[in-house]
N, C-alpha and C positions, 0 to 999 in steps of 0.2 A: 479686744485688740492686743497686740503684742506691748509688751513693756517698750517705753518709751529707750530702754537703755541695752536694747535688742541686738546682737552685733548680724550687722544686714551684709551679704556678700551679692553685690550688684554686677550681670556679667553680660556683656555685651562688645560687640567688635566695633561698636560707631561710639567715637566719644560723643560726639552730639549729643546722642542717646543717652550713655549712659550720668550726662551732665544732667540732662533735662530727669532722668530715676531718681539720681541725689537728690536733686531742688529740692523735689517733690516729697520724699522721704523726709527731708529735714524739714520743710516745711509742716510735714505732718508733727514732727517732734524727734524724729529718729537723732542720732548722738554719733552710733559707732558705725558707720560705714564703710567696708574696705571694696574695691573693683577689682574685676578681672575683663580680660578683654577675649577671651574665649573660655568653650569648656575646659580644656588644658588647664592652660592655669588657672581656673578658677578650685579647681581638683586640687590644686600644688596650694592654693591660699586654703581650702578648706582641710587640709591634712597639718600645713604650718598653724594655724590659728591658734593663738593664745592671746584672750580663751576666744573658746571654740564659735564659729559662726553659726548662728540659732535659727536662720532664713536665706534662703535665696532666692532673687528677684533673676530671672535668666532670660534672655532673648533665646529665640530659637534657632534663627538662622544663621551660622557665626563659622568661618573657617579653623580647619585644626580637631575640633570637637564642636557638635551642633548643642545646642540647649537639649532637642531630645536627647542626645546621647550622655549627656553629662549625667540627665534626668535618672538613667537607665542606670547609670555607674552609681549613682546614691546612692540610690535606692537597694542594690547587690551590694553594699558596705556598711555591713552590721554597726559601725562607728555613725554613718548618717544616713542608716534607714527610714527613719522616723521625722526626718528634718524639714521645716514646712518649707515648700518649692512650690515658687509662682512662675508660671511663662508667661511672658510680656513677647506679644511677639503681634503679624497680620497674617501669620497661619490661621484661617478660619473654617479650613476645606474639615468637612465631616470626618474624616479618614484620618487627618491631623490631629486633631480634639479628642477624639477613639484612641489614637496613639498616646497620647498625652496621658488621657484616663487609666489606660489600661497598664500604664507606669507610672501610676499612683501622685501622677502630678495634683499639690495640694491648691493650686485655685490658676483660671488662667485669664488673662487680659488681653484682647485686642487691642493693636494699637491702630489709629493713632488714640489716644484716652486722656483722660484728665487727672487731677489728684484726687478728685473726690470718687470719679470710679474706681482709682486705685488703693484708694484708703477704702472703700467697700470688700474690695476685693482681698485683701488685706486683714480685714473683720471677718469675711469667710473664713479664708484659712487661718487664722489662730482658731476659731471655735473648731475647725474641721481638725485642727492639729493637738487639742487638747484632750 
């Protein structure tokens, strides 16, 4: 699992959502949590961060910048190539997941989900990112 003292960038367009990622995160233990509310800014917080954001939890479907697209931006920036990326999203179409995959997305969640799927999924990607 990631360190409890992880800085997690949570990014999604629905606060609801992105309320209900926090809970769930802290309730796991998580501490440093910052949000964004698209891929945009989520880019602008992962560029400002001090220190640097070590995860991101992303929705997919988000105006401005998609999750995938943000995905794809990471990934092409030698600064957070490496950086583990979950999509939280109810993209489940095969063609989606293949997209996902093949931009190196580090673990992906269906929603709607729980904490305990998410903290599984979460335990993937640290082992997958280490």
């Amino acid at each position: 699992m990631f360190s409890l003292n992880t800085k997690v960038l949570v990014v999604d367009d629905m606060l609801t959502m992105r309320k209900i990622v926090i809970k769930h995160l802290k309730d796991l233990g998580f501490t440093d949590i910052v949000e964004a509310v698209d891929g945009k800014q989520a880019y602008s917080v992962l560029e400002a961060a001090s220190p640097p954001v070590q995860l991101v939890v992303s929705d997919w479907n988000m105006p401005n910048c998609t999750g995938i697209e943000l995905l794809k931006k990471v990934r092409h920036d030698a600064r957070f190539a490496k950086l583990p990326f979950v999509m939280l999203t109810a993209e489940a179409e095969a063609h989606q997941v293949k997209e996902a995959l093949e931009a190196r997305v580090t673990g992906y969640v269906l929603k709607p989900f729980t904490k305990e799927t998410l903290q599984q999924k979460l335990e993937a990607a640290a082992k997958a990112a280490a």
